[in-house]
C-alpha positions in Angstrom: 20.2 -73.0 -37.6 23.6 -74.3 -37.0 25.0 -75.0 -33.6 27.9 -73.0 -32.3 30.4 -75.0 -30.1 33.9 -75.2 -28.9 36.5 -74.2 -31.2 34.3 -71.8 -32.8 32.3 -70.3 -29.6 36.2 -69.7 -28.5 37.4 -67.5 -31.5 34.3 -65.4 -31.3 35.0 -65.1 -27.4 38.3 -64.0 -28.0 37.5 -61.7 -31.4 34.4 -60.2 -29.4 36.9 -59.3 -26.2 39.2 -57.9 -27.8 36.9 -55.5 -30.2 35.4 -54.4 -26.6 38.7 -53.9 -25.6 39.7 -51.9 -28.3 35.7 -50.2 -28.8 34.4 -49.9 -25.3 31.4 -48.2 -26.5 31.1 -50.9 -29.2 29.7 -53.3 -25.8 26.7 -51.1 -25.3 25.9 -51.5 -28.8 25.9 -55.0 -28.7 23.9 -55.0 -25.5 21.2 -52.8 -27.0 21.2 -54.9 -30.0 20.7 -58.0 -28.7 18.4 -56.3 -25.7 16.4 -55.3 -29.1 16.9 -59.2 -31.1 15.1 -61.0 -27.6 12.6 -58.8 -27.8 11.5 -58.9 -31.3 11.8 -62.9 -31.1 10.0 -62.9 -27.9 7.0 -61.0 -28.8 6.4 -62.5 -32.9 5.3 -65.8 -31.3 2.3 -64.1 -29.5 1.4 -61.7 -32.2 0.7 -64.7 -34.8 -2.4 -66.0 -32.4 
């Protein structure tokens, strides 16, 4: 997987912000989404013993 740093982790910042800005709703979403991402990645680890 390729690293995400400093110029790039800026413009998705700022592109991220302002689509909250402009979607407020669209934060919960994302929340729920990623809420949803950890968990899947959290609990496949344990489920292949």
């Amino acid at each position: 997987m390729p690293r995400i740093a400093g110029l790039w982790m800026g413009i998705i910042a700022i592109v991220v912000g302002i689509l909250i800005i402009v979607f407020p709703d669209l934060l919960n979403w994302i929340l729920g989404l990623a809420l949803i991402v950890m968990g899947i990645i959290a609990v496949i680890p344990s489920l292949r013993r």
